[in-house]
N, CA, C and O atoms as a GROMACS GRO file, in nm:
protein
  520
    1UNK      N    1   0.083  -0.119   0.000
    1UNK     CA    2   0.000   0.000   0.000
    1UNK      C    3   0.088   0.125   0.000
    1UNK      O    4   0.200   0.125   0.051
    2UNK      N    5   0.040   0.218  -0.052
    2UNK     CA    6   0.171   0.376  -0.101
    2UNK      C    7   0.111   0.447  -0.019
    2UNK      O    8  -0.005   0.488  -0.032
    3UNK      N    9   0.187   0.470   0.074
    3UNK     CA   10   0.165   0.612   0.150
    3UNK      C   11   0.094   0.714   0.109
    3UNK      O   12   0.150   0.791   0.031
    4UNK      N   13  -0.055   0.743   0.152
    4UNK     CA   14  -0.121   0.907   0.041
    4UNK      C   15  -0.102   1.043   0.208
    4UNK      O   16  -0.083   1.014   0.326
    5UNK      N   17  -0.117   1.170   0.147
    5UNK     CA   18  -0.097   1.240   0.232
    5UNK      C   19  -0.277   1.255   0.288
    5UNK      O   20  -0.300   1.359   0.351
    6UNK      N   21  -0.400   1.157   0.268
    6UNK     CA   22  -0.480   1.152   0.388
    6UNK      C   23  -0.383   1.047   0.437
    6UNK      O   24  -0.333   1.109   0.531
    7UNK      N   25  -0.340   0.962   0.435
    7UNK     CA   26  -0.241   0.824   0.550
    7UNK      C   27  -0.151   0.943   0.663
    7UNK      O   28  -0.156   0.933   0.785
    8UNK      N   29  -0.088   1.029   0.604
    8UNK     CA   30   0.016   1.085   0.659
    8UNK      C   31  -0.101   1.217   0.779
    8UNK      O   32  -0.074   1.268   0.888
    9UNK      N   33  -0.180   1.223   0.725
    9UNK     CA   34  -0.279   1.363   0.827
    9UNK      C   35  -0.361   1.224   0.892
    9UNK      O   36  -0.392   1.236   1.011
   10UNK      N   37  -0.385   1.140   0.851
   10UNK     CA   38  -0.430   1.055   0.978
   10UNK      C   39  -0.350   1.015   1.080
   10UNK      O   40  -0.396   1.006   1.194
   11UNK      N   41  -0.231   0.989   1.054
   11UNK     CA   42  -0.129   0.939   1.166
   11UNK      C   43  -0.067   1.073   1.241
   11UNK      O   44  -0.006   1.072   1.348
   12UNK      N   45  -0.095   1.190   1.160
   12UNK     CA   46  -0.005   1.294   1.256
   12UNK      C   47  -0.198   1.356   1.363
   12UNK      O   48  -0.196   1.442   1.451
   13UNK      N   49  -0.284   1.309   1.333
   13UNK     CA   50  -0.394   1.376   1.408
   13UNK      C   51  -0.408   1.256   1.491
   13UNK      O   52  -0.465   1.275   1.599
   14UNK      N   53  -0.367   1.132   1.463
   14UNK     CA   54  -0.356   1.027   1.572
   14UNK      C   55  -0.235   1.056   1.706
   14UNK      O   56  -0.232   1.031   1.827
   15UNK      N   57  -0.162   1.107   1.629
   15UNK     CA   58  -0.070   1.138   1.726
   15UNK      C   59  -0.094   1.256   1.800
   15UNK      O   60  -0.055   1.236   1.916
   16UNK      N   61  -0.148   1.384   1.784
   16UNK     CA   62  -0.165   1.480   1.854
   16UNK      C   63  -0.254   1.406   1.947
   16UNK      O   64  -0.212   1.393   2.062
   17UNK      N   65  -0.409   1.337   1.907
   17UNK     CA   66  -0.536   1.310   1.990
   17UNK      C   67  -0.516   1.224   2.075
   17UNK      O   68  -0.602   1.167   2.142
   18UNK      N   69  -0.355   1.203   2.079
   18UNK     CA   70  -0.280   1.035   2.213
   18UNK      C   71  -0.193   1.105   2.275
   18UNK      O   72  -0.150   1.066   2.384
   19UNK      N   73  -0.145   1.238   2.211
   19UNK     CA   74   0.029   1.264   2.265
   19UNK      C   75   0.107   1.154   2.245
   19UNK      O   76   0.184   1.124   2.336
   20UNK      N   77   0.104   1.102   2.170
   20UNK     CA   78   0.206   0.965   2.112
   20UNK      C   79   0.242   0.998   1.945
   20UNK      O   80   0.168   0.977   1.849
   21UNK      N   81   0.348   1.042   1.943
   21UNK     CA   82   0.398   1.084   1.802
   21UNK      C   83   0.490   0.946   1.700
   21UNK      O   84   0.527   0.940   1.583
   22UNK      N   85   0.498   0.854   1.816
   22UNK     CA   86   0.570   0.741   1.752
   22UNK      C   87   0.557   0.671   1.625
   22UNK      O   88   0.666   0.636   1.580
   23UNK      N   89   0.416   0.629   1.529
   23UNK     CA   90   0.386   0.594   1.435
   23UNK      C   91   0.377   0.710   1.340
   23UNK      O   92   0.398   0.686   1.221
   24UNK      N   93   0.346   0.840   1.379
   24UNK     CA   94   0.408   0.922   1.279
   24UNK      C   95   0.512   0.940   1.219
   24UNK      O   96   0.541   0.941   1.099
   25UNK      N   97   0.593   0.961   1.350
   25UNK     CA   98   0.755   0.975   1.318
   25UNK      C   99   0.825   0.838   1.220
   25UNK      O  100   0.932   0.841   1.159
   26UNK      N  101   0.732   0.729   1.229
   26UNK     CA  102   0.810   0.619   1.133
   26UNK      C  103   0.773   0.649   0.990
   26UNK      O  104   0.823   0.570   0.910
   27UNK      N  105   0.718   0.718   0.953
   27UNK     CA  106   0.624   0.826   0.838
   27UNK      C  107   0.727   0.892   0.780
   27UNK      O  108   0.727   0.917   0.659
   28UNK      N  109   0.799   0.919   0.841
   28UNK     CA  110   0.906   1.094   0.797
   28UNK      C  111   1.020   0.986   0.688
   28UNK      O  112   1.075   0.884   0.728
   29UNK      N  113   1.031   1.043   0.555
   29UNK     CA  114   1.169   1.067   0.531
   29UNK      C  115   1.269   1.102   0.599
   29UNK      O  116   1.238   1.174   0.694
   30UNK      N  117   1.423   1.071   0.586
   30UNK     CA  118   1.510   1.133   0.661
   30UNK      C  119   1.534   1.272   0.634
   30UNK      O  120   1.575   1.352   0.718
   31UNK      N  121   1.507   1.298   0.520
   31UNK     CA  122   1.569   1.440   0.534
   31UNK      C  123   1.378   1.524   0.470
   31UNK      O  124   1.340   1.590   0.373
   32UNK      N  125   1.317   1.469   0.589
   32UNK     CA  126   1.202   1.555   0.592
   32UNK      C  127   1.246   1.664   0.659
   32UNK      O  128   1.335   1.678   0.743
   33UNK      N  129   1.119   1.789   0.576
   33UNK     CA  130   1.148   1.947   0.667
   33UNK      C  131   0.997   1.936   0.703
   33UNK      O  132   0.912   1.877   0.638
   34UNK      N  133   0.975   2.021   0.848
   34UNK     CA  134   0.851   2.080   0.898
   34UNK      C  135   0.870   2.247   0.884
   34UNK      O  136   0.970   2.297   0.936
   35UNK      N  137   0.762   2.346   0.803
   35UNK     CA  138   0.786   2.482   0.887
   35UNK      C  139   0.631   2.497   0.930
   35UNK      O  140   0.537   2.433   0.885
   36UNK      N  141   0.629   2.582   1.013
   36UNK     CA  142   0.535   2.674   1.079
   36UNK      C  143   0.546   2.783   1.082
   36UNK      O  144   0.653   2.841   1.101
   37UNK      N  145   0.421   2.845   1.063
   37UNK     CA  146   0.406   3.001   1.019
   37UNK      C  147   0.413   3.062   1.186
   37UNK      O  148   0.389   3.180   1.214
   38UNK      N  149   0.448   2.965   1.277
   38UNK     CA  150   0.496   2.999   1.405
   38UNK      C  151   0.599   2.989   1.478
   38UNK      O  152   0.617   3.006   1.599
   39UNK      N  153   0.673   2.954   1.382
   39UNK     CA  154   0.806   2.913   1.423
   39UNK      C  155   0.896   2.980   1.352
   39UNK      O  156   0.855   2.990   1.237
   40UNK      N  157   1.035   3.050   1.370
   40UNK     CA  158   1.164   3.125   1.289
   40UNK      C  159   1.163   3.026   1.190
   40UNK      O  160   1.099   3.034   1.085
   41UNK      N  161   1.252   2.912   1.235
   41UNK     CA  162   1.305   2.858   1.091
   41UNK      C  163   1.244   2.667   1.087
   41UNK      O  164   1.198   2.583   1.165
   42UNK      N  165   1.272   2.676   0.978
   42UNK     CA  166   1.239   2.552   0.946
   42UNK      C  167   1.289   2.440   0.946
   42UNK      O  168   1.382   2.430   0.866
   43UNK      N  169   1.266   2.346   1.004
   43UNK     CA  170   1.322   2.226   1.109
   43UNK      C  171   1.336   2.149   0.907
   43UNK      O  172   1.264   2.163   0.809
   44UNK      N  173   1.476   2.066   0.932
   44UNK     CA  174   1.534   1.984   0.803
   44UNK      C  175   1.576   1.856   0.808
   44UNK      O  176   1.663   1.809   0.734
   45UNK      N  177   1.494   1.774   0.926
   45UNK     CA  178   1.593   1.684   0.942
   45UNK      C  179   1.504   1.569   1.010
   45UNK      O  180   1.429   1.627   1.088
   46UNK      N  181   1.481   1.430   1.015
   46UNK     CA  182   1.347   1.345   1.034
   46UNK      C  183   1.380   1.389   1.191
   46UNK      O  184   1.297   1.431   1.271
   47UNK      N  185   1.564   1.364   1.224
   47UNK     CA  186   1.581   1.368   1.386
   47UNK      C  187   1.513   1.495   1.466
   47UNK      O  188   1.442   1.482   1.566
   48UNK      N  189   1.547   1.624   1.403
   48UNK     CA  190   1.474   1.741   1.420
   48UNK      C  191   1.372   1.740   1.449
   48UNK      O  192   1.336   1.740   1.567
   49UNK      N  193   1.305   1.738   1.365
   49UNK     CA  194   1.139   1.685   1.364
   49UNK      C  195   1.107   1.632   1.503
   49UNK      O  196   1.035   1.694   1.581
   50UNK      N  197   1.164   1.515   1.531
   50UNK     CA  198   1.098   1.415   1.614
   50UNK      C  199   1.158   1.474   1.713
   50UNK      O  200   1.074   1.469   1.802
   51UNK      N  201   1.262   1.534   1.760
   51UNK     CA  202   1.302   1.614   1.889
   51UNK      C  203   1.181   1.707   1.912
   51UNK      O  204   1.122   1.692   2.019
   52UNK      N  205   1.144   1.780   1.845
   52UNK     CA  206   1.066   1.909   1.839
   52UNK      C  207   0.937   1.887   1.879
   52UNK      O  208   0.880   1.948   1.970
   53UNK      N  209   0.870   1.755   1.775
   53UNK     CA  210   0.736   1.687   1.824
   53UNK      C  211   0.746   1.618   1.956
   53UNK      O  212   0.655   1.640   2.036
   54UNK      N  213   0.835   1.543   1.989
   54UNK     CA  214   0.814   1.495   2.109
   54UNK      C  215   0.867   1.587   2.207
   54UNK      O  216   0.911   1.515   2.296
   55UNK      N  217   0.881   1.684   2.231
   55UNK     CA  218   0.874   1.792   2.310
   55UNK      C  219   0.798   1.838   2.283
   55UNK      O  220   0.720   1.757   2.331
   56UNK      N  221   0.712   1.939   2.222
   56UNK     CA  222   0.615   1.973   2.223
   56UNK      C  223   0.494   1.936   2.287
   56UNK      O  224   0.435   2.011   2.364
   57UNK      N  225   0.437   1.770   2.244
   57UNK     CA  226   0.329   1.698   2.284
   57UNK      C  227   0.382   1.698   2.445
   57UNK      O  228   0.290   1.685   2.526
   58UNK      N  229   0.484   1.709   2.489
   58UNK     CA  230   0.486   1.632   2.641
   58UNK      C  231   0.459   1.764   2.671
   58UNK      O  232   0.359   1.772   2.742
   59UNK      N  233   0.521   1.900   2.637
   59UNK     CA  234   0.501   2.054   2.712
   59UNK      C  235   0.339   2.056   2.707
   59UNK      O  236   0.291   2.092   2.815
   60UNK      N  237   0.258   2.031   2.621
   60UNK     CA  238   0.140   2.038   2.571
   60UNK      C  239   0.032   1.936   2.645
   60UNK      O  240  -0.090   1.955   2.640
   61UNK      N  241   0.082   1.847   2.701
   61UNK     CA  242   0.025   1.725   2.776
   61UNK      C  243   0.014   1.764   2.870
   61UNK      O  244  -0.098   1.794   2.909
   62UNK      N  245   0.172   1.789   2.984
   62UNK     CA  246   0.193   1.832   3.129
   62UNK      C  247   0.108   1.944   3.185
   62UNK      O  248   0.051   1.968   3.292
   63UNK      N  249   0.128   2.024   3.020
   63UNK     CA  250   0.017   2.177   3.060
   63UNK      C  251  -0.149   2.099   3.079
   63UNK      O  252  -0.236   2.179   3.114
   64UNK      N  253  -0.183   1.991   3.064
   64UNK     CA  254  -0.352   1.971   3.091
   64UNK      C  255  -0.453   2.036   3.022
   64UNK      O  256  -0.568   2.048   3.063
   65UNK      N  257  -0.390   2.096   2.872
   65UNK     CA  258  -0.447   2.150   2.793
   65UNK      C  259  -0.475   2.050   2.686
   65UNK      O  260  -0.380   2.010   2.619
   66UNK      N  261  -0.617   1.999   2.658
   66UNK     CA  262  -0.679   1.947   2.575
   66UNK      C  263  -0.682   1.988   2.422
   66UNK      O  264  -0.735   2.092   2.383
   67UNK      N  265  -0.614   1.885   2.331
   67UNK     CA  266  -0.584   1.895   2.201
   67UNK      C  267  -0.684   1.825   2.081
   67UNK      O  268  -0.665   1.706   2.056
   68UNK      N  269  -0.763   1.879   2.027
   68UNK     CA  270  -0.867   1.836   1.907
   68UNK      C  271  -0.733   1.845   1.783
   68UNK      O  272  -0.643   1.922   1.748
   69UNK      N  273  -0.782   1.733   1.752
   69UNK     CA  274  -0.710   1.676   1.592
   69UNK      C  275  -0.784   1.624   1.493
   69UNK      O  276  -0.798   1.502   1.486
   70UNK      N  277  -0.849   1.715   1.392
   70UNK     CA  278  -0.954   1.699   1.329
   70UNK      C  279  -0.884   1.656   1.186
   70UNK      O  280  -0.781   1.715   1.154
   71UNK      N  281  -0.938   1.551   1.094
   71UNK     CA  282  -0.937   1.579   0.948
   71UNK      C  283  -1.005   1.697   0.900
   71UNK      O  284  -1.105   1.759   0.934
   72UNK      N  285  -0.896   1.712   0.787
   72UNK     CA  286  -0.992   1.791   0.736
   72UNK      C  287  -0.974   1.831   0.569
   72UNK      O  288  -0.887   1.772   0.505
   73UNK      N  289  -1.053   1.925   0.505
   73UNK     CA  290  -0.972   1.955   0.340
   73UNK      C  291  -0.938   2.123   0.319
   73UNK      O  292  -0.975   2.228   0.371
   74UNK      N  293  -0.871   2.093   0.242
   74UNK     CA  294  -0.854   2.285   0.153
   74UNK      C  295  -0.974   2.270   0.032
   74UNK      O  296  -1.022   2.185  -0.042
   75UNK      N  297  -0.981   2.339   0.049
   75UNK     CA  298  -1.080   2.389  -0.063
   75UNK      C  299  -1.000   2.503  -0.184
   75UNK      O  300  -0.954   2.617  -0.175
   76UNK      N  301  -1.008   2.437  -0.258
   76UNK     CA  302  -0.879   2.479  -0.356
   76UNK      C  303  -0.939   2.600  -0.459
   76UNK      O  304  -1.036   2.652  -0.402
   77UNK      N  305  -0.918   2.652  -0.571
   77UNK     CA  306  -1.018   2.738  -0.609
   77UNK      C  307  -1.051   2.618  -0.765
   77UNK      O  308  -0.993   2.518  -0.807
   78UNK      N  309  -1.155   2.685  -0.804
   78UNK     CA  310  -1.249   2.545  -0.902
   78UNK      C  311  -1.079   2.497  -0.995
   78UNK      O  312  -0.985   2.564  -1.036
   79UNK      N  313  -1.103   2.384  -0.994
   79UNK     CA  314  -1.072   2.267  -1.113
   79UNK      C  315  -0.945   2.213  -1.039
   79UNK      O  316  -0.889   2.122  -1.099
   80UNK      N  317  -0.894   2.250  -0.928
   80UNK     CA  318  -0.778   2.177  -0.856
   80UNK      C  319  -0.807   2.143  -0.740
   80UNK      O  320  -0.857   2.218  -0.657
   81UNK      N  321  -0.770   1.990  -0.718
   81UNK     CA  322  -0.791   1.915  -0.630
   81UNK      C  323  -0.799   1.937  -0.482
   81UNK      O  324  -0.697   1.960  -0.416
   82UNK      N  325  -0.935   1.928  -0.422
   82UNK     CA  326  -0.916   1.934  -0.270
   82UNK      C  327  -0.753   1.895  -0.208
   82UNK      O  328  -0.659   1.876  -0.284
   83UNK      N  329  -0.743   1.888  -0.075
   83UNK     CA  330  -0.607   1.860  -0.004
   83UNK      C  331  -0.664   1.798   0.145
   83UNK      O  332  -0.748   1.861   0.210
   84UNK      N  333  -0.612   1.677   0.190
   84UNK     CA  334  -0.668   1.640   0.271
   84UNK      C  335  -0.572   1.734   0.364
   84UNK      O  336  -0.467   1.770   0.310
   85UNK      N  337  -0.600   1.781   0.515
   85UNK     CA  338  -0.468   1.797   0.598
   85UNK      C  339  -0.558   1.824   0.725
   85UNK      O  340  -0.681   1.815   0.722
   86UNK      N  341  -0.482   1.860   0.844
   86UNK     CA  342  -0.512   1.765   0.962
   86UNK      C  343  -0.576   1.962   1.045
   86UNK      O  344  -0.494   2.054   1.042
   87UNK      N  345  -0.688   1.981   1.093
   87UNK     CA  346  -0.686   2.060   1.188
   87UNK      C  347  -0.688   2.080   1.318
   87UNK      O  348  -0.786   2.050   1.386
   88UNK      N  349  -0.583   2.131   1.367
   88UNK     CA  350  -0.598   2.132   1.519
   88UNK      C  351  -0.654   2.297   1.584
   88UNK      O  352  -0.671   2.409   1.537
   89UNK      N  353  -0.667   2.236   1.704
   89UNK     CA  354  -0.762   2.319   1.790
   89UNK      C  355  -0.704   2.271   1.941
   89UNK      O  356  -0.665   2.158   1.972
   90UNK      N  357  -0.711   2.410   2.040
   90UNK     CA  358  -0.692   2.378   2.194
   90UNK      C  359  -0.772   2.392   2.243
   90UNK      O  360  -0.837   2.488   2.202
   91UNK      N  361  -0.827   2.325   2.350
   91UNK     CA  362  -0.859   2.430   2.478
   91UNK      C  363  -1.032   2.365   2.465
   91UNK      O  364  -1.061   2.271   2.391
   92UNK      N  365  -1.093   2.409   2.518
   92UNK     CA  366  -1.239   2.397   2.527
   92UNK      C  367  -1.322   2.421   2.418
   92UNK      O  368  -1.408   2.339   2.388
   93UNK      N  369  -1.305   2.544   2.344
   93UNK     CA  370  -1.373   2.590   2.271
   93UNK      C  371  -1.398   2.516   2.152
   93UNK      O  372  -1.504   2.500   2.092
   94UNK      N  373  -1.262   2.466   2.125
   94UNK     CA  374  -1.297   2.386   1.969
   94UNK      C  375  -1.217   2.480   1.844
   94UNK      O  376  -1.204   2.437   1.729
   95UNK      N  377  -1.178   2.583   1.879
   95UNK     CA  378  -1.138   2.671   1.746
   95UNK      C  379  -1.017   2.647   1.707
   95UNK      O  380  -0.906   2.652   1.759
   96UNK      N  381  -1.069   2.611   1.577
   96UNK     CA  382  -0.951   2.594   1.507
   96UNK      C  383  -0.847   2.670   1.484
   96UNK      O  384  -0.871   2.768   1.413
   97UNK      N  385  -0.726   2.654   1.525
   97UNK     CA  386  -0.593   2.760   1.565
   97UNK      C  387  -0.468   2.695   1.455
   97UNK      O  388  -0.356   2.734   1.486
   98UNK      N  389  -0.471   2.591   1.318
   98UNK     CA  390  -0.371   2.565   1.283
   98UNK      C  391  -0.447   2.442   1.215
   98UNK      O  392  -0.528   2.356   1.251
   99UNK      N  393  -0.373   2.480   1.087
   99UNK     CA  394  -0.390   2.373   0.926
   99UNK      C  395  -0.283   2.326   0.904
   99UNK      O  396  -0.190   2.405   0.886
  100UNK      N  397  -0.250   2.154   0.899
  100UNK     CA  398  -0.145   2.090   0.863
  100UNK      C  399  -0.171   2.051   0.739
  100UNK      O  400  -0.283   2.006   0.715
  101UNK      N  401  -0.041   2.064   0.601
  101UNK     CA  402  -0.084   1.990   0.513
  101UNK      C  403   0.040   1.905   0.467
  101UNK      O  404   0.142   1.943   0.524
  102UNK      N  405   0.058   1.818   0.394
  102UNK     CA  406   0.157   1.737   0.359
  102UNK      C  407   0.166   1.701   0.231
  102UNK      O  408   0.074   1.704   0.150
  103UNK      N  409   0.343   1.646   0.202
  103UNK     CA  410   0.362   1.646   0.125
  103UNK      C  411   0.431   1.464   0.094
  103UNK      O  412   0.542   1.431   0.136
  104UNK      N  413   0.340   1.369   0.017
  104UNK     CA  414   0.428   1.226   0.036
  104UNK      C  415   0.488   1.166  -0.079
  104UNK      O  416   0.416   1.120  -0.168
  105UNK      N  417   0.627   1.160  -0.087
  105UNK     CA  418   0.669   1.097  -0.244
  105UNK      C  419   0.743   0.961  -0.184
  105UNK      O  420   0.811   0.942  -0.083
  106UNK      N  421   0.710   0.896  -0.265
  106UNK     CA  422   0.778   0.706  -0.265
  106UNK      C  423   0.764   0.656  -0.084
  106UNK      O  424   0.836   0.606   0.003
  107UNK      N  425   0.672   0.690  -0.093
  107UNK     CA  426   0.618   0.608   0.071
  107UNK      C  427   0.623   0.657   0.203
  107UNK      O  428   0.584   0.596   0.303
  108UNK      N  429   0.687   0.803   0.197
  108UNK     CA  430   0.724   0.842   0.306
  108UNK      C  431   0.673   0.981   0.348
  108UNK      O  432   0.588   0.999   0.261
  109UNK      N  433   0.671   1.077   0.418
  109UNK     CA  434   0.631   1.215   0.438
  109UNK      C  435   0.769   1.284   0.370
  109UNK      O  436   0.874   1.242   0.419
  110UNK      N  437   0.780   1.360   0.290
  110UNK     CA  438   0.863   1.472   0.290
  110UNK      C  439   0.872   1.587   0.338
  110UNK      O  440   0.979   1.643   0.361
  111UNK      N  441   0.761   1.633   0.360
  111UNK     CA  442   0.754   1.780   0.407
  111UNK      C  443   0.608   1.796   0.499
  111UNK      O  444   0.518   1.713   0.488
  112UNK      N  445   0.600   1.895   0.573
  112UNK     CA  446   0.500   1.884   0.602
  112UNK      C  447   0.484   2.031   0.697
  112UNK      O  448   0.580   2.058   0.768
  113UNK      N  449   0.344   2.139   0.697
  113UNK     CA  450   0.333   2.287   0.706
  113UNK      C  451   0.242   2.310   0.761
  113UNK      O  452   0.131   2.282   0.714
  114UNK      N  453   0.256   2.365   0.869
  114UNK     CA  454   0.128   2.470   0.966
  114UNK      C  455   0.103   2.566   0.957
  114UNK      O  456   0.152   2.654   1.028
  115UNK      N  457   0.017   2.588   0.867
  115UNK     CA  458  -0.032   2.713   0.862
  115UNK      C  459  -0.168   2.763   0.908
  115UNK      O  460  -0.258   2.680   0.923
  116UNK      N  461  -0.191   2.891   0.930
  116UNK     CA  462  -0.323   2.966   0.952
  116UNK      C  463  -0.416   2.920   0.872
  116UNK      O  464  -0.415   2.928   0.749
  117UNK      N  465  -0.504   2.868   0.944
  117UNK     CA  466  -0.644   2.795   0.884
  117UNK      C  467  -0.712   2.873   0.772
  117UNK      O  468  -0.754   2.829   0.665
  118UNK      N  469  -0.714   3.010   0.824
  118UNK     CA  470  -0.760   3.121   0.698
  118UNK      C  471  -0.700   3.112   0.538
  118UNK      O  472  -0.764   3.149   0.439
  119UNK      N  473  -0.577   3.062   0.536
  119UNK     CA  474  -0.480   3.097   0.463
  119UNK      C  475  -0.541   2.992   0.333
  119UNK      O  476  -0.544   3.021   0.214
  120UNK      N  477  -0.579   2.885   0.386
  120UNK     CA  478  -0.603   2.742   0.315
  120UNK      C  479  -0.746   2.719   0.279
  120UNK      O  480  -0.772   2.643   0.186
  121UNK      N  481  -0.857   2.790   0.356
  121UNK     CA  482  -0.963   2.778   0.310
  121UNK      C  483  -1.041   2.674   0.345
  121UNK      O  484  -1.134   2.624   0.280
  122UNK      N  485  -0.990   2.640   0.474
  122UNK     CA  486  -1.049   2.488   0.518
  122UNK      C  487  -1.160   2.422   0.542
  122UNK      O  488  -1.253   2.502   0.539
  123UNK      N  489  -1.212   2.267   0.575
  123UNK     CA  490  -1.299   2.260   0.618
  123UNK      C  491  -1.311   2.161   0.723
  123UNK      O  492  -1.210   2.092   0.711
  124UNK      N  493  -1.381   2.117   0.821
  124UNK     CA  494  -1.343   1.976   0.885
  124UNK      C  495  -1.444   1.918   0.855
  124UNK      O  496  -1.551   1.968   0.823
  125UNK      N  497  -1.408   1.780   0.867
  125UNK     CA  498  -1.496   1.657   0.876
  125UNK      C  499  -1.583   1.614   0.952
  125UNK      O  500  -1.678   1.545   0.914
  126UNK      N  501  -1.558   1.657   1.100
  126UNK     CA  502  -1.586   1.590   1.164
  126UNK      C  503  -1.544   1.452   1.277
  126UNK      O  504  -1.599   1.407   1.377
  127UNK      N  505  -1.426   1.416   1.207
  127UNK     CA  506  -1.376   1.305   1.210
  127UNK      C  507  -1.232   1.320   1.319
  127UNK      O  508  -1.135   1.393   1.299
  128UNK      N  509  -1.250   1.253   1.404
  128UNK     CA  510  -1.110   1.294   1.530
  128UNK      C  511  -1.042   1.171   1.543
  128UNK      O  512  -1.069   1.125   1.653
  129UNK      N  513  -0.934   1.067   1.456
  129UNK     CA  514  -0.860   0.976   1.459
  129UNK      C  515  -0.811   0.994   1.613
  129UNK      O  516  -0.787   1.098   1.673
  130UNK      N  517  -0.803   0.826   1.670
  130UNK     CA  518  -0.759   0.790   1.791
  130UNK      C  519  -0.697   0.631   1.779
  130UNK      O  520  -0.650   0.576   1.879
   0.00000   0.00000   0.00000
């Protein structure tokens, strides 16, 4: 079975909705990059990555702050293809604060980007992988 980037936004919204990043991280190319439109620079490296995520989820856990990990799509403008990618949300409310989307060539994640939900045009599913 070939890796599609819904496989890759299901395993990274599985991992936020557990705080367990482990089956994602076996996902990454080695020389995958992550950026965030919240972050300076852009992480280049699978080891990077997985330092960064698994710190994060544990700062994010310890804090007792509740993490929604939604599917979800871009809505592209007419004749190009939706985009599956993953939305997250903190806290009680539910609002969506951050659009993941990805990028997968020959089985693996290459890249992968957080951006402002506005930016992408999103929508959710409904759907919260666990």
């Amino acid at each position: 079975m070939e890796l599609t980037e819904k496989d890759a936004a299901i395993a990274y919204a599985k991992a936020w909705n557990k705080f367990d990043c482990t089956e994602f991280l076996t996902l990454l190319d080695d020389n995958a990059q992550y950026a965030s439109q919240f972050v300076f620079e852009e992480l280049e490296s699978k080891e990077a990555i997985s330092e960064y995520l698994i710190g994060k989820m544990k700062a994010v856990e310890s804090s007792g702050s509740k993490v929604y990990a939604e599917l979800g799509n871009t809505r592209t403008p007419s004749g190009l293809p939706d985009t599956d990618c993953v939305l997250l949300a903190q806290g009680e409310e539910k609002e969506i604060q951050a659009a993941i989307v990805f990028e997968v060539e020959n089985g693996k994640i290459t890249r992968f980007d957080l951006c402002i939900p506005s930016l992408l045009n999103v929508e959710g599913t409904g759907v919260y992988p666990i």
